[in-house]
N, C-alpha and C positions, 0 to 999 in steps of 0.2 A: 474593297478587298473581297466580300462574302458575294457581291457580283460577278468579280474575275473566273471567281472561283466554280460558280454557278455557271457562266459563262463555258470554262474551258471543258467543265463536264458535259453539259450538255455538246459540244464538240465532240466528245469522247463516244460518248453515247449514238450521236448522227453517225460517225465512221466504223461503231461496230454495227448497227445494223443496216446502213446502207450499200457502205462499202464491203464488210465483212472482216475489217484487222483489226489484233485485237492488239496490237505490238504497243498500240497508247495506253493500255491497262494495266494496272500495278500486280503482282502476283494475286495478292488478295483478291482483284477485283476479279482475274482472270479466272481464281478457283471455283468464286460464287457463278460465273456467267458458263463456264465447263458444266457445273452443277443443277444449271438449270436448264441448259440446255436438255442436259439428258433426264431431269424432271417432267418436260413438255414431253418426250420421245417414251416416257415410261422406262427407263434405262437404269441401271444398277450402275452410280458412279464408281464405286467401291471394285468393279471390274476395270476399269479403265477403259473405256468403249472407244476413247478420241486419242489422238493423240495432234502435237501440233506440227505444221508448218509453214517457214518462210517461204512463198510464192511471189514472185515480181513484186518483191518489196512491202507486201502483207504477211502477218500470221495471223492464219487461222487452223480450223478442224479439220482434221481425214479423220474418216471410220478409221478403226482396226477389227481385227474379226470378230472378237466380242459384242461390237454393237452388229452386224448384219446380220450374227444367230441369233440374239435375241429379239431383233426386231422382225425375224422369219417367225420365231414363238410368238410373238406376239401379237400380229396379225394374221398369223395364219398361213405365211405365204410356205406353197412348197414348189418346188423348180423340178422344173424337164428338161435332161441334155437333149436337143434336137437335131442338132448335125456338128459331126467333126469334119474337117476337109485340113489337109495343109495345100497350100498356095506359095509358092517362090520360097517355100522356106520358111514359112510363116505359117504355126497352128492357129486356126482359128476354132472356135466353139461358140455357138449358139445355143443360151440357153433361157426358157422359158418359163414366166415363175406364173402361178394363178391364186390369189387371196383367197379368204374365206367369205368374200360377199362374191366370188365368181369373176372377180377382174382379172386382165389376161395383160402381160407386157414382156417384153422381149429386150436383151441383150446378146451380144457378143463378149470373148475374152480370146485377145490375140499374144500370142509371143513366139518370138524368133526360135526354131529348133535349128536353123541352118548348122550342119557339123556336128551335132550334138550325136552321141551312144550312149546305150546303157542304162545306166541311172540318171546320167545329166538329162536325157533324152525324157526318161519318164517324169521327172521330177518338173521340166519342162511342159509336157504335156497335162499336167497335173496343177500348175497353173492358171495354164489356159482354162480349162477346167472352175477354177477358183474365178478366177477373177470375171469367168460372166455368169458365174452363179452369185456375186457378193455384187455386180454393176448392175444387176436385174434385182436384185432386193433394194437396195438404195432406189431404184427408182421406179417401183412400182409400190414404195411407200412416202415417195414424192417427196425423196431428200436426194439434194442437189449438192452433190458431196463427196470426194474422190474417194477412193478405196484403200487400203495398204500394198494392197497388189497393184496400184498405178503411178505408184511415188516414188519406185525407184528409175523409173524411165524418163521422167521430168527431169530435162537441165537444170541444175543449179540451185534442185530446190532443197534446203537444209531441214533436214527434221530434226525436233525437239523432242524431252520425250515428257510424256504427260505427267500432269499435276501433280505432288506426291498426294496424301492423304488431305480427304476435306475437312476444315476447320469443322468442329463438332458441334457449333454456335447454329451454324445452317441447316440443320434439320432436313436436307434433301436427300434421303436414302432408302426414299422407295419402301419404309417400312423394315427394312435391315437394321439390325445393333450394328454400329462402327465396330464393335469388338469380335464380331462372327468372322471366322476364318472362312475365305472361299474355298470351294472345295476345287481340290488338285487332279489336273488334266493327266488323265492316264496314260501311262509311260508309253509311245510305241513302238513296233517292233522295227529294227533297219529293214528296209528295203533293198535286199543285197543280189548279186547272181551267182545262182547256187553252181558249185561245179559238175561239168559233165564228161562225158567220154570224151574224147578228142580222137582218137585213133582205131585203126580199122579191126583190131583185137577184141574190142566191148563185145561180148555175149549178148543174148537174151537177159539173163538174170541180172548182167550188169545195169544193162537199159532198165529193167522193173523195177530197181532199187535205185537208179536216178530218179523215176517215176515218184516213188513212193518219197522220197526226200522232198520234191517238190509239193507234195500234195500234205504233208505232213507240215511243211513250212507254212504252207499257205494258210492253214487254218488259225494260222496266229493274227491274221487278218482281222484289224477293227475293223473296219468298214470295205464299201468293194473301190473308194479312191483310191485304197493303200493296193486292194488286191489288184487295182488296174496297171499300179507301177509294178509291182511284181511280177504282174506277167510281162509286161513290157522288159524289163529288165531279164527275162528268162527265156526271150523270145528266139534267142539261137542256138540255147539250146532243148527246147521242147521242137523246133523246126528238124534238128540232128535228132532226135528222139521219133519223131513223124518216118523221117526215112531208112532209121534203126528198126523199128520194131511198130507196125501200124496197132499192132493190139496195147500195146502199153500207152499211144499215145491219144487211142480211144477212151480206154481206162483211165488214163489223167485227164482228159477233157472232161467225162462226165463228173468225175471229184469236182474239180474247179466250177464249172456249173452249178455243183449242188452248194456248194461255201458259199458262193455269192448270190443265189436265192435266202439263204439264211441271213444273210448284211447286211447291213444300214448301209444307206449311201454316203453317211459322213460320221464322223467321230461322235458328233454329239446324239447321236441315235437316230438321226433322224430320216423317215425316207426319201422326203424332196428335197 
């Protein structure tokens, strides 16, 4: 019996780490193998970094974006958008990350804008954006490991959602108390399109005061991904603003310029 047993684990054991599913292992066993995984990775479980999914009949791990910010802190890595292009309908972005011993690796992040306006458009573009800055950390820290931004485009494939809390027996947390609250992600602001003149009546002062609404809005700007949908999103009418009034829309370029010198490029502060 204590053979069988031995037997069907070590099975267990060959199919999680050769094949990589973990669907043979009991919850328990799955929390401790979650747990250590992000032990080896230096990772805060207590964030939730993984989460799971059924693929062609395996489950296993996809990052979520908690593990590719802190594995960017933790090696060091910071990223360069290096080219946008859309192609047949397709944004793509290129982007470049470099570590702290001077390594250099490259990704793309592609998604469909075909038909999109507006917000869907920026929100879209903003993506793209994400997902080859989170495809270029995963693998220029040599984790061979799908994203959250690539798993909703896979057929078929069912996500789970990760582990609740780890048994407090296992001692894997990185040096955290289980009982420390994480601290809470700062609310932020819509990304909306603000109104503008529509009709051939607008003044001068009408125009300065759409001006000034825009640049007043924009400064609620966490970072310049948010300020990049913003402007996208406000793009027809600061274009009606350009052939309203050229000095207003002089005066809100250099506003805008100067926000986004003061920005982090992402939420969590950071510049790359």
């Amino acid at each position: 019996m204590a053979t069988n047993v031995a037997t069907r684990r070590s099975d267990i054991i060959e199919r999680v780490l050769i094949e990589g599913d973990l669907s043979t292992l009991t919850v328990d066993e799955r929390i401790i193998y979650y747990n250590r995984v992000c032990d080896s990775l230096g990772l805060n479980p207590l964030t939730k970094p993984f989460a799971y999914i059924k693929l062609n009949g395996k489950l296993t791990l996809y990052a979520l974006r908690d593990c590719t910010d802190q594995l960017r802190k933790i090696h060091g890595v910071s990223i360069q958008l290096t080219d946008r292009q859309v192609i047949e309908g397709v944004c793509i972005v290129q982007a470049r990350a470099t570590d702290k011993s001077g390594r250099v690796d490259e990704a793309t992040g592609a998604v469909s804008i075909q038909g999109l306006r507006g917000e869907a458009l920026a929100n879209a573009i903003l993506k793209a954006e994400t997902k080859a800055k989170r495809r270029v950390t995963l693998s220029i820290v040599g984790m061979g490991m799908l994203d959250e931004t690539e798993v909703d485009s896979i057929p078929g494939a069912a996500v789970e959602s990760p582990p609740a809390s780890p048994p407090r027996n296992l001692g894997l947390t990185n040096g955290k108390a289980l009982s420390e609250p994480e601290p809470e992600e700062p609310e932020r602001p819509e990304v909306m399109e603000l109104d503008y003149p529509k009709n051939g009546s607008a003044n001068a002062t009408t125009w300065r005061a759409y001006a000034r609404s825009v640049a007043e809005y924009a400064m609620k700007a966490p970072d310049r991904d948010w300020l990049l949908a913003f402007q996208i999103c406000n793009q027809p009418g600061v274009e009606a603003l350009k052939a309203a009034s050229l000095q207003a829309h002089t005066w809100l370029t250099n506003q805008m310029s100067e926000i986004a010198r003061r920005l982090p490029d992402k939420a969590d502060g950071s510049m790359g």
